[in-house]
Steps between C-alpha positions, in 0.01 A plus 500: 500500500543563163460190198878408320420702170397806728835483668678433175323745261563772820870417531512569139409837529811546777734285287455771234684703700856282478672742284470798714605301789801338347586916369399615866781200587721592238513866579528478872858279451381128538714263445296263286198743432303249340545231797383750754192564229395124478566481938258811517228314246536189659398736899256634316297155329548399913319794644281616220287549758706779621546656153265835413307461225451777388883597445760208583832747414494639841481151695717357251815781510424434930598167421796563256648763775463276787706212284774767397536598846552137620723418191715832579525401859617110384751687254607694787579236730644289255779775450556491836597196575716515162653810693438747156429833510286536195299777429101393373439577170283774443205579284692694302765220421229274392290699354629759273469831596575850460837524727387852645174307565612194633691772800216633551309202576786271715466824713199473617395255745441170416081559628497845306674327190262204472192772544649728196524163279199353559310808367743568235620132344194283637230747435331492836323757625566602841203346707617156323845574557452525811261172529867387367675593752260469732437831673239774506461731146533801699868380649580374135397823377788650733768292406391552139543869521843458728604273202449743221640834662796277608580401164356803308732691772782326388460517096443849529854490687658295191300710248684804619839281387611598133349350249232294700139522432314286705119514586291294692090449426254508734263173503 
């Protein structure tokens, strides 16, 4: 078992990390972004144990997802006992994006989406993407690639348009 200030000073060293959580929180539609930050710091101080050390991101975005799942699915059943028919906001609605773009990406499926951002706006590569999203590299390597022709597919289509110029980079 590890002494307090071993715990402590090794929790630092994932707390550093709050900001990109509260953006990977921010960016995937939260609600209260920086609630469902502090709820993912406060898992991980309980089961640093469980936390890699050698990159927490991964681990820590598993933990973010799995919270924005269960806060979509509240959200969800909260309409429906209010009897609305609300659409859920989208990426794109919270965070500003190209509108061409933002098609692009709310046509893809929700797993192929979340495998195109966390390479392009969290900076994972794909074997700890896929330690994100818990799966093999090789089947997140797939998805990857489905992502990017999907959405390079459909720029390409818009590009054609009249006076759009859209281009997408590699990563």
């Amino acid at each position: 078992m590890q002494s307090t200030g071993t715990h402590e000073a090794r929790f630092r060293l994932v707390f550093a990390h709050l900001g990109a959580v509260t953006a990977y929180a921010r960016r995937r539609g939260s609600l209260d972004a920086d609630a469902l930050a502090a709820e993912v710091m406060m898992i991980a101080w309980r089961r640093l144990a469980d936390v890699p050390e050698d990159d927490p991101r991964p681990w820590l975005y598993a933990t973010a997802r799995n919270l924005l799942l269960a806060e979509s699915r509240k959200a969800a059943t909260e309409r429906r006992h209010r009897h609305e028919l609300v659409a859920p906001e989208t990426a794109a609605e919270v965070f500003e994006l190209d509108p061409q773009l933002a098609t692009a990406l709310n046509e893809l499926s929700p797993l192929e989406r979340e495998a195109l951002l966390l390479t392009a706006w969290e900076e994972l590569t794909p074997t700890e993407a896929a330690r994100a999203l818990g799966i093999k590299p090789t089947a997140f390597r797939v998805r990857l690639l489905r992502a990017r022709r999907r959405v390079e597919a459909k720029l390409a289509g818009l590009a054609t348009a009249p006076d759009t110029k859209l281009t997408m980079e590699r990563t």
